[in-house]
C-alpha positions in Angstrom: 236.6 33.6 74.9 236.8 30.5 77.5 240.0 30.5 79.6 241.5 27.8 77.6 241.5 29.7 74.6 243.7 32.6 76.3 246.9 30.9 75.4 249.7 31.5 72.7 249.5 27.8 71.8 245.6 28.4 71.0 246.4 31.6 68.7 249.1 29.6 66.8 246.6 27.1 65.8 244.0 29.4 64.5 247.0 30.7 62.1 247.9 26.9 61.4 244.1 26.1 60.1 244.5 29.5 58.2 247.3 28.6 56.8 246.2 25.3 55.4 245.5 27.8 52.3 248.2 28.4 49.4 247.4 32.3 50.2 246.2 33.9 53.2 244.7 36.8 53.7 244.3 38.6 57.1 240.2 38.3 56.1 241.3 34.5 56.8 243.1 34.9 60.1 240.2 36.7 61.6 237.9 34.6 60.4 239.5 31.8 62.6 239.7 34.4 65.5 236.2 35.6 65.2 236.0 40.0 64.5 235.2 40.7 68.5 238.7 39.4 69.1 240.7 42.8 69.0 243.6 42.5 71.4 244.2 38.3 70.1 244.6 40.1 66.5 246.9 42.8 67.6 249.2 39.7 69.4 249.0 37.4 66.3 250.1 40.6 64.0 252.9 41.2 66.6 254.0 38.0 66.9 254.2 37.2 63.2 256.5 40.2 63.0 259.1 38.9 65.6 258.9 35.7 63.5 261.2 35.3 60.3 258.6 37.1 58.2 259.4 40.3 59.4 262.6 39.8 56.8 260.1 40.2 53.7 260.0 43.9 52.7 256.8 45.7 53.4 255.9 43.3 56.0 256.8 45.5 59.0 255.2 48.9 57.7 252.1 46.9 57.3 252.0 45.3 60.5 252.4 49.0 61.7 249.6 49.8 60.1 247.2 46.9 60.9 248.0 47.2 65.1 247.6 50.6 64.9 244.4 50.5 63.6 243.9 47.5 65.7 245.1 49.5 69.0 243.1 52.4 68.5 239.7 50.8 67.8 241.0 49.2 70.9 241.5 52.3 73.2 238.1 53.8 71.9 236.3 50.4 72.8 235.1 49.0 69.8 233.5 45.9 70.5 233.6 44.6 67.1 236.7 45.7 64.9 236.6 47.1 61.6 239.7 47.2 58.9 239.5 48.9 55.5 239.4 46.0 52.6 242.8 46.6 51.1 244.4 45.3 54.5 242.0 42.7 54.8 242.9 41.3 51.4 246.5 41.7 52.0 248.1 38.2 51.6 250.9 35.7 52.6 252.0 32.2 51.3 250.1 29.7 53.7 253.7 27.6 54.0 255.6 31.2 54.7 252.9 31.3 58.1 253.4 27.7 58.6 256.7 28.0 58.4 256.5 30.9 61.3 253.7 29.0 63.0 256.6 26.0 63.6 259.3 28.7 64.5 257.2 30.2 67.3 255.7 27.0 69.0 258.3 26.5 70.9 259.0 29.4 72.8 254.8 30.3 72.9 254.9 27.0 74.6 257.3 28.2 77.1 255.7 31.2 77.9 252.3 30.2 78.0 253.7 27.5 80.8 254.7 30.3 82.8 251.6 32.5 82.6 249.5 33.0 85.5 246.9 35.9 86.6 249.0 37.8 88.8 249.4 41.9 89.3 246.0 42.1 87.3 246.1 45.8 88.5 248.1 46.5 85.5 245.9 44.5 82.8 242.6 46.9 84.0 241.0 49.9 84.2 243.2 53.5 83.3 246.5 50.4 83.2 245.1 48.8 80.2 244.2 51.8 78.9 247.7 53.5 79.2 249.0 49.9 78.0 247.0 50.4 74.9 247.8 53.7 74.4 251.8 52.5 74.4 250.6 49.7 72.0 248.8 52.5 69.5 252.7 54.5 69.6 255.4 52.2 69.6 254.6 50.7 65.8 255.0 54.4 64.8 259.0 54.1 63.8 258.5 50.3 62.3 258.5 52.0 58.5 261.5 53.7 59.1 263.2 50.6 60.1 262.4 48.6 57.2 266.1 48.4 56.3 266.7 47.1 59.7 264.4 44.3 60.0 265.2 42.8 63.3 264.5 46.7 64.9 260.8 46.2 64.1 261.0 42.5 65.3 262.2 44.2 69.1 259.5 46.7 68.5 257.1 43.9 68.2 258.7 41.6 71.1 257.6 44.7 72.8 254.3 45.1 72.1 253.4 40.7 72.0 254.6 41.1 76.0 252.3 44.3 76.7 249.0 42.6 75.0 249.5 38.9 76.1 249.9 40.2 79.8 246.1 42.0 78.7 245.3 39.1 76.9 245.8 36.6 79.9 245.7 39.4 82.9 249.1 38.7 84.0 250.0 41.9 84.9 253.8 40.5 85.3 254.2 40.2 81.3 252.6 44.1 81.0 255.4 45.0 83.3 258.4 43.4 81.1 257.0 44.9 78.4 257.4 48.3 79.8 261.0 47.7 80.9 261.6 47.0 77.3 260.0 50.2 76.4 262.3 51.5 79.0 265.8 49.7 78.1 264.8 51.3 74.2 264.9 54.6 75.5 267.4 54.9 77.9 269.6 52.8 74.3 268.2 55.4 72.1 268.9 58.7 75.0 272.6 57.5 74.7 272.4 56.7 71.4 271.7 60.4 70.8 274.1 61.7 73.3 277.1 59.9 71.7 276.4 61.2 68.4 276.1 64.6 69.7 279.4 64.5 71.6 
């Protein structure tokens, strides 16, 4: 990828030329993307689940699925990612992406204005690596919180602040997305306790 092309604003409009379709599959996202495009994949799935969509049922326990698949091919270095045909067939109204595609362009937009390379120890070497590994566990409890959808859509936050600081090497972005992971379990420790006292 040219440098231009790490930005939120870039990833949005490979969804919106996707979703000039009346159905799109994820086969159709990636073929905007190109298949050597791993972690822009796992941030597009992440991000579409912080968006409205992550309302319709099923969505969230399939996004689960598709980054940790994603993730893991990820960790092990695949250079060029493989996904089993019944997720790549899986489909969504083009104007339900559109629709999320216009609700997330504004605050990509801010966010991609403040994005810089900066602390760039934490998007390399054994950090990316433990970064990925958080990336491959955290969509874990997103099926159980299919009742909840707006859990997930923290879940995801999550994970779209871990990859875009790897996606951009802003290492600042990788380290707000492990305070998150930190605020959610210190919540859930004394979530626990109180129901235990």
């Amino acid at each position: 990828m040219r440098q231009d092309e790490h930005t939120l604003a870039h990833l949005l409009d490979s969804m919106e030329r996707a979703a000039e379709k009346e159905a799109v599959s994820i086969n159709d996202v990636l073929h905007e993307i190109g298949d050597r495009s791993i972690t822009p994949l796992i941030l597009i799935v992440a991000l579409l689940l912080v968006s409205p969509l992550s309302g319709i049922p099923g969505v969230s326990t399939l996004a689960a699925v598709t980054i940790i698949l994603l993730a893991v091919q990820a960790v092990t270095g695949r250079r060029r990612l493989w996904m089993p045909q019944f997720l790549l067939r899986r489909e969504v109204a083009g104007h339900r992406l559109s629709g999320c595609v216009r609700f997330l362009r504004r605050p990509c937009a801010f966010v991609d204005g403040r994005c810089k390379p900066r602390l760039q120890f934490l998007t390399t070497g054994k950090m990316r690596f433990i970064t990925l590994v958080m990336v491959t566990i955290i969509p874990f409890g997103w099926p159980f919180m299919e009742v909840l959808p707006m859990m997930s859509s923290l879940g995801a936050g999550t994970v779209a602040l871990l990859v875009f600081g790897l996606f951009t090497r802003d290492g600042l972005y990788v380290l707000l997305g492990y305070l998150c992971v930190a605020i959610t379990l210190v919540a859930g420790g004394l979530l626990v306790l109180t129901a235990t006292s």
